[in-house]
C-alpha positions as CSV (number, residue, x, y, z in Angstrom):
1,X,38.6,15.7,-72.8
2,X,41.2,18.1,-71.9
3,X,40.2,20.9,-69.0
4,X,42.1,23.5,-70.7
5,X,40.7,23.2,-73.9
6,X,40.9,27.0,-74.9
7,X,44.6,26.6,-74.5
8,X,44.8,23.4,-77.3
9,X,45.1,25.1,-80.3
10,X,47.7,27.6,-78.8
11,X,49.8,24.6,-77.1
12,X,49.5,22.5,-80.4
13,X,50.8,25.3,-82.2
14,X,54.2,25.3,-80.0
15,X,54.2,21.8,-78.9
16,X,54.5,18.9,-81.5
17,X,54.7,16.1,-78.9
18,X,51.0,17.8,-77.6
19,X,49.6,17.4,-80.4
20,X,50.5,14.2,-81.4
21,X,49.1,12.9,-78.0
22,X,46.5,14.9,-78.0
23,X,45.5,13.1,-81.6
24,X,46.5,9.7,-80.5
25,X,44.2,10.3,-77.4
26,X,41.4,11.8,-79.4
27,X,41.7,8.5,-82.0
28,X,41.4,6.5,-79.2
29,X,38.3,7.7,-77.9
30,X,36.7,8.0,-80.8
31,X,37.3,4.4,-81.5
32,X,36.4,2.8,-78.6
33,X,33.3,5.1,-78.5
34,X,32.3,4.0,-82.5
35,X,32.5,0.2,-81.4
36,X,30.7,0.8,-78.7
37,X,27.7,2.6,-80.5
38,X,27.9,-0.3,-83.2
39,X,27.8,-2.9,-79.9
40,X,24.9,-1.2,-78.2
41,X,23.0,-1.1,-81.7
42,X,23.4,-5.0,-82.3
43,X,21.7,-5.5,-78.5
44,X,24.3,-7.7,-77.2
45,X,28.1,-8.5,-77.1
46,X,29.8,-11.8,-76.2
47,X,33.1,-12.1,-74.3
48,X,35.2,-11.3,-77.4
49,X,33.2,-8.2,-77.8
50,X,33.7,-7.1,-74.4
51,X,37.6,-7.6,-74.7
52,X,37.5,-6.0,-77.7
53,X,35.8,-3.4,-75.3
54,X,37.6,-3.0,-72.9
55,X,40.8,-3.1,-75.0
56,X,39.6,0.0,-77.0
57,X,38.9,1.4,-73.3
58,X,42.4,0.7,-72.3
59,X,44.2,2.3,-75.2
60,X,42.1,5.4,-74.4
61,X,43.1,5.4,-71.0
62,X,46.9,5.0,-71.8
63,X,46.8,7.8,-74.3
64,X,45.0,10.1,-71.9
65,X,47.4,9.7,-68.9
66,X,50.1,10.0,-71.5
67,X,48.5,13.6,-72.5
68,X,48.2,14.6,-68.9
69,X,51.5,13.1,-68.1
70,X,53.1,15.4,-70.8
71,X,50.9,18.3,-70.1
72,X,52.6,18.2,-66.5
73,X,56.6,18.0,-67.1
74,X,56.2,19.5,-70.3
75,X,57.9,23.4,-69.6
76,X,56.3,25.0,-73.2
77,X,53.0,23.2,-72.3
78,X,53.0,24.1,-68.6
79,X,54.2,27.8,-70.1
80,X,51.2,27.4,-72.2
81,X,49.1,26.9,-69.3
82,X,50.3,29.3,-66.6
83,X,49.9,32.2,-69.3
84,X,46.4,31.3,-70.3
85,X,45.1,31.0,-67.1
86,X,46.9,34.5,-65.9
87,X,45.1,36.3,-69.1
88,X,41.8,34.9,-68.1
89,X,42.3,36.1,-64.5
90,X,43.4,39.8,-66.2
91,X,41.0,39.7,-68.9
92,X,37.9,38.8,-66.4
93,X,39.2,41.1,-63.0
94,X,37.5,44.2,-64.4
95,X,34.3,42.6,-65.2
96,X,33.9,41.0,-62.1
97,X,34.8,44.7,-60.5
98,X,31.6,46.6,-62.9
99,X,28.8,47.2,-60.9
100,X,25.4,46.6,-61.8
101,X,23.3,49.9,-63.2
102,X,21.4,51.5,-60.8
């Protein structure tokens, strides 16, 4: 869901109002994606069922531009970020410097 996923558990440990996004976003999906499944095994879905869709499909997308809307003018979460991907760069420079054995 999230591109940064290594950094979740260390940006829901510091920020609260992450988290609770990040669950309300995760609800969401998983919602819409359960009464889809149960849709798609019936074979067939009138208009209610199709609102009903693309309600749960709207409430998915709210919550996940409201996680990515946080995750940008958030300063512990953008922290969060700007750390994580600085260790990666560190933590994978010398690798990408080894040379292959002869």
């Amino acid at each position: 869901m999230h591109s940064e996923n290594s950094e979740s558990p260390f940006r829901t440990a510091i920020c609260t109002d992450y988290e609770k996004l990040l669950f309300a976003c995760q609800k969401a999906l998983e919602s819409w994606h359960r009464r889809r499944d149960e849709v798609a095994s019936l074979g067939f879905a009138d208009k209610t069922i199709s609102d009903e869709l693309l309600r749960l499909q709207a409430a998915f997308a709210r919550a996940y531009s409201q996680l990515e809307t946080h995750d940008h003018r958030c300063q512990l979460c953008r922290f969060v970020s700007k750390i994580g991907s600085r260790s990666f760069s560190i933590a994978s420079a010398p690798a990408m410097e080894k040379k292959p054995f002869a």
